[in-house]
N, C-alpha and C positions, 0 to 999 in steps of 0.2 A: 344539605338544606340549612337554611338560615336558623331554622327554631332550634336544632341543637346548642346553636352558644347562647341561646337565652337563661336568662339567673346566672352568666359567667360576666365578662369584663365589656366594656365598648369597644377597646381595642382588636380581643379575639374576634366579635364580631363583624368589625369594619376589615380584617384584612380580606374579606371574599367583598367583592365589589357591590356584587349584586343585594349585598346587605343593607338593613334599614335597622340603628341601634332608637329606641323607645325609653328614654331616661323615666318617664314617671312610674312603669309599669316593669322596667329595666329589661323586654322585650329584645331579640332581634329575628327581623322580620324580613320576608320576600320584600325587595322593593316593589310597589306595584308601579312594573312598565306602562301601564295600558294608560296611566294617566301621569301625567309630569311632575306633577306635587301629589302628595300622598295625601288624600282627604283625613279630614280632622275626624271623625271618627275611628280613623283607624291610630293614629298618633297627631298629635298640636303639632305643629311646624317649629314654635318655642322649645320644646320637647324633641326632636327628631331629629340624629346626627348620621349625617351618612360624608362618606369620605373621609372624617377626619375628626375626633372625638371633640377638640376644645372651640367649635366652635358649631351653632344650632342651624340647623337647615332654613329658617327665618331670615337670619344673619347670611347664611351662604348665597340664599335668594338675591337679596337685597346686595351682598358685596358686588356677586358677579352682573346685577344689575346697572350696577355702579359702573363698573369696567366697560362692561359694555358699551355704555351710553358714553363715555367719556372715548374711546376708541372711536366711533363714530362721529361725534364732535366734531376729532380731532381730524377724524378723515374731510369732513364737510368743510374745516376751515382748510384746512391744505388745499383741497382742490378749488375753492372758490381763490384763495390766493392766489396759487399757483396760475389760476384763468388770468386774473386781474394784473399779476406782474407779466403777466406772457403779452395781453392787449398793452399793457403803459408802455412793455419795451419793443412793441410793433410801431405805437407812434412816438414813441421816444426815436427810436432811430429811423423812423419815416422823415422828421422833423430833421436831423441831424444830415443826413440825404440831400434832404431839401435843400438847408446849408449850404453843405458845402457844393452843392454843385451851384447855389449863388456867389459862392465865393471865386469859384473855379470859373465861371463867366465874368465876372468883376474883373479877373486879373488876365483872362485870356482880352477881354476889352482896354485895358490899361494898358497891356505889351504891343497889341496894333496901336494904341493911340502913342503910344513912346517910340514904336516905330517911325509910324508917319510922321513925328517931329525930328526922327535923327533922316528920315531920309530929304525932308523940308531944308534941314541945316547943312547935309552934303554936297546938296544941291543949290547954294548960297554958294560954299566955299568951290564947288565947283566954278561956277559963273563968275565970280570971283576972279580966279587964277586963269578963268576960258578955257577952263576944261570941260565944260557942257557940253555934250555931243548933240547932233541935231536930233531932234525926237523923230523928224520924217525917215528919217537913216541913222539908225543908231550904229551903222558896221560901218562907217565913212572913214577913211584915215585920218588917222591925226598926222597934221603936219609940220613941220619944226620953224621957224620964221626967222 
């Protein structure tokens, strides 16, 4: 039972878990489970160390309050991030896609039209030398004159 380390030290009485040390009345007491903070009748919160002597259940409140909230912050700004860099680099590289498959038509159109000019030019030097074959019969012999 907790009331045994009472009138002895905060430390004797924090090492059982389930203890509540009472600095003004130098008390240690059943935690009351049934409720989450120990009502101010029974010990001030400014007054009342559980867990760990140098620091007031007031304080403890309020730390882990802290932590809390900031954990959750931080989870809230992560994951809206995380949403936002996922969407920018869906159309970011939606965008880049788009690109390069302009690009990739640009040059597939530029290699037919540089074609079409070197077949236009072979076709000069062919007719040229009279080496055009007839288009009605392209498999005609050629014949030597």
């Amino acid at each position: 039972a907790c009331s045994a380390f009472s009138q002895k030290s905060c430390e004797e009485c924090l090492k059982n878990v389930s203890c509540l040390w009472c600095y003004t009345n130098k008390t240690c007491i059943d935690y009351p489970v049934r409720s989450i903070f120990p009502p101010s009748s029974l010990c001030s919160l400014s007054n009342a160390r559980w867990g760990v002597c140098w620091i007031n259940f007031e304080a403890l409140i309020i730390a882990m309050a802290v932590v809390a909230g900031l954990i959750l912050v931080s989870i809230t700004v992560c994951c809206c991030y995380c949403c936002y860099c996922r969407r920018r680099s869906r159309s970011r590289l939606d965008e880049e896609e788009e690109q390069l498959a302009r690009k990739r038509e640009e040059r597939r159109l530029q290699s037919l039209q540089r074609k079409h000019e070197r077949k236009l030019k072979h076709d000069e030097i062919r007719k040229k030398y009279g080496l055009l074959q007839d288009s009605d019969n392209p498999y005609s012999r050629f014949e030597n004159e």
